[in-house]
C-alpha angles and dihedrals in degrees: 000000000000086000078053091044085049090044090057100052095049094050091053094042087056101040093062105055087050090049088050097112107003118152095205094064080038093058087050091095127162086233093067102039090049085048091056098044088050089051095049091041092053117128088236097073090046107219093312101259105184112238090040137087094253087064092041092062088049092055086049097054085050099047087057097050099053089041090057089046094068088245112146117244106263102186139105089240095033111279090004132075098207119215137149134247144167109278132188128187111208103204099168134007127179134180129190128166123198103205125211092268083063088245111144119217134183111224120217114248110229092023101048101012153015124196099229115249103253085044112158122221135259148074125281117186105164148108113295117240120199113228113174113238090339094246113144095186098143093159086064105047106264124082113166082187097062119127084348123121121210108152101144099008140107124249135223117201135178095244099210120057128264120272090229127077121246115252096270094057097236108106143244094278105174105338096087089067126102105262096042085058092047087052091050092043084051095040091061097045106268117145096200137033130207125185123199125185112240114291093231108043114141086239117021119229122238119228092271122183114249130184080184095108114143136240137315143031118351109252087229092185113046105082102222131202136163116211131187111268086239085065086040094052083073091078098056124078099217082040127220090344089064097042088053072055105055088041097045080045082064106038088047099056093031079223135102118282096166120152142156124278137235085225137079141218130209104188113173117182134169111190127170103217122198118172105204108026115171116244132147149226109234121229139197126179125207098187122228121258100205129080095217098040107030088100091054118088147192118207125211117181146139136179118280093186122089120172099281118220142303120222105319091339118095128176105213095204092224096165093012089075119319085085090054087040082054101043095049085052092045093053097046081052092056090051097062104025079054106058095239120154106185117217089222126048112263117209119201126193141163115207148211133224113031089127091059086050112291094309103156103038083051089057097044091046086053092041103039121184087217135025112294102217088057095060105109099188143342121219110202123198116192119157100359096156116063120072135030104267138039128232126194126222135213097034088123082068106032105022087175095066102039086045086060098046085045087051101047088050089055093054089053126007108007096201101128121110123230089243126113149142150217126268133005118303134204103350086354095070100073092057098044081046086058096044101259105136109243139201119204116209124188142134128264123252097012103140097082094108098022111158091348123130074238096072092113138163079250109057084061127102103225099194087056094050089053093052098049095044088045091052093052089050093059087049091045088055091051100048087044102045086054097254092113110096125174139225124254106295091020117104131269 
């Protein structure tokens, strides 16, 4: 450790009286960076939703970025890499509660609810019926269903997993997700889902929009939505403080404690499902120079696709992930405004799909532009604009390239935190899956608006966005120019 300390130190020693006066690190401006997430946040383009126009206007701005930029087409149909995924359309989503006191109330999509995103359509008007964490696993020892009728109701269910383990010991696996839970509402008769965070959770989570949504057939017919516990508690006649009860009822015996309550949902939803819509990673090439290493590449991507709009509401995505669309562009733009020409190829793509569950970085990682044993490293950037410090993940697992990275900050910015993690992490994930060492950028604490209608151009912190995006760039120019060697069990 102390030859890789010493290593370090050199390399960002080094690193920063080469870095002195470039102009690539120079054209990285918070300007441009803010201009691009703005352009990929716009309404227009309606929360990029791969499959729909909105995301096809995305991939457009990119394509002719990279195109102006002088990068080679590195798709299988020219600057895209085409695949399929699920896609729904929500047209129309609406929410009401009718509280114990017999009182209806509209909720507010994006504040006090979100349909989730593999709704299905319809329109539920019934009783609600409590029903635990909404697992009907009776096999294995836990049915939150059992002796309980809810043909024609609506069901309430817990959305994240219990703590505790089922009475088999092997987990929840799946069947805590989403659509699992909507196959066992419509198997025992409900018409409508709703999904609330735990009620006593240390820090509440808001009703945020998922395309998250878990395996198997899509449950075309039962209209689902997750709303915040403060809208729940309306269902509830002792309020939120009975609904943390009837939660902490079933987390203390680790057994069902569902009943009906003295509340009532109208969801009306109206979604256009298509299980397998075409949609595209976009890539852009920058060949290598050098004989020995051309074949060689370096891969920088992150996800251009956030989870679109629902009826009139749309979540632009700005850090999740406008701010990692705009740093990929804006390095491919210091590449070439810098004068670098990398020894190794260096591949840059910008994928769909994350949100769904990596989609598009599995299939480029089944499908490389280049060969895949030749990739030396992938530098992911997902979320790179909220917060005030950068932390680097996947040091836990490649200590050499996130020392380099460590090392290069601490020669400029010094920004990054001393956190990291093993493995790769969102995008990153495939390729560490597939042995490429990786490097996770991304900003802290940059979770404030995840998922969230807020998620706006002006909730980000522009300075920091420019010195992240600046700092993978210098690590981008060492990998590519050849300086970057791994530890034992890194590549290269």
């Amino acid at each position: 450790m102390r030859a890789l300390a010493l290593l370090l130190v050199a390399l960002a020693a080094g690193a920063a009286l080469a870095h002195e006066a470039d102009p690539g690190a120079a054209s990285i401006t918070p300007e441009n960076l803010l201009a691009d997430v703005r352009a990929l946040a716009a309404p227009e383009l309606g929360g990029r939703l791969p499959g729909t126009a909105g995301y096809e206007a995305a991939m457009r701005f990119c394509t002719e970025r990279f195109a102006s930029l002088g990068l080679t087409p590195g798709g299988d149909d020219g600057w895209s890499q085409r695949l399929t995924m699920e896609l729904n359309e929500i047209r129309s989503c609406e929410l009401a509660l009718t509280g114990a006191d017999g009182v209806a109330a509209p909720l507010a999509l994006g504040v006090d609810y979100a349909c989730r995103g593999f709704t299905g359509s319809g329109v539920a008007d019934a009783p609600v019926v409590f029903v635990g964490y909404g697992l009907s696993l009776p096999e294995r020892g836990h049915d939150d269903y059992a002796g309980l009728d809810v043909r024609g109701k609506v069901v309430l269910a817990v959305k994240p997993a219990p703590k505790w383990e089922p009475a088999d010991g092997q987990g929840w696996g799946d069947a805590h997700l989403p659509r699992p839970k909507a196959r066992a509402a419509r198997d025992h008769g409900a018409v409508g889902l709703l999904l609330v965070p735990h009620p006593a959770a240390t820090r509440p989570q808001p009703a945020i929009a998922s395309v998250l949504h878990g395996p198997g057939e899509q449950v075309g017919d039962l209209p689902q939505a997750e709303l915040t516990a403060a809208a729940a508690a309306r269902l509830c006649a002792g309020g939120l403080a009975e609904l943390a009860g009837l939660v902490a009822a079933v987390d203390e015996a680790k057994a069902p404690a569902s009943r009906e309550l003295p509340g009532r949902a109208r969801l009306a939803v109206d979604a256009a499902y298509d299980p397998a819509a075409p949609t595209a990673n976009v890539v852009g090439v920058l060949p290598g120079t050098d004989p020995e290493l051309r074949d060689e590449c370096l891969v920088i991507g992150g996800h251009l696709d956030h989870v679109g709009r629902q009826g009139e509401v749309y979540w632009p995505g700005a850090n999740d992930n406008a701010s990692g669309a705009a740093a990929v562009l804006a390095l491919a733009r210091a590449f070439a405004e810098g004068g670098v020409l990398p020894r190794r190829t260096v591949v840059f793509v910008l994928f769909a799909g994350e949100e769904q569950g990596l989609n598009g970085a599995r299939w480029f990682v089944a499908h490389p532009a280049r060969p895949f044993e030749r990739t030396v490293a992938m530098l992911n950037l997902d979320c790179v604009a909220h917060g005030d410090s950068i932390q680097l993940g996947g040091g836990g697992s490649q200590p050499a390239l996130w020392g380099l990275a460590r090392g290069l900050d601490a020669a400029h910015a010094r920004l990054s935190t001393a956190r990291t993690w093993p493995g790769g992490g969102a995008d990153a994930e495939p390729f560490h899956e597939a042995g490429v060492p990786t490097l996770y950028f991304a900003s802290t604490p940059s979770y404030t608006h995840l998922h969230q209608a807020s998620d706006t151009p002006e909730t980000l912190n522009p300075l920091l966005h420019a010195e992240l995006t600046r700092l993978a760039y210098r690590t981008a120019v060492e990998i590519a120019q050849g300086r970057y060697v791994g530890e034992a069990g890194e590549r290269p």
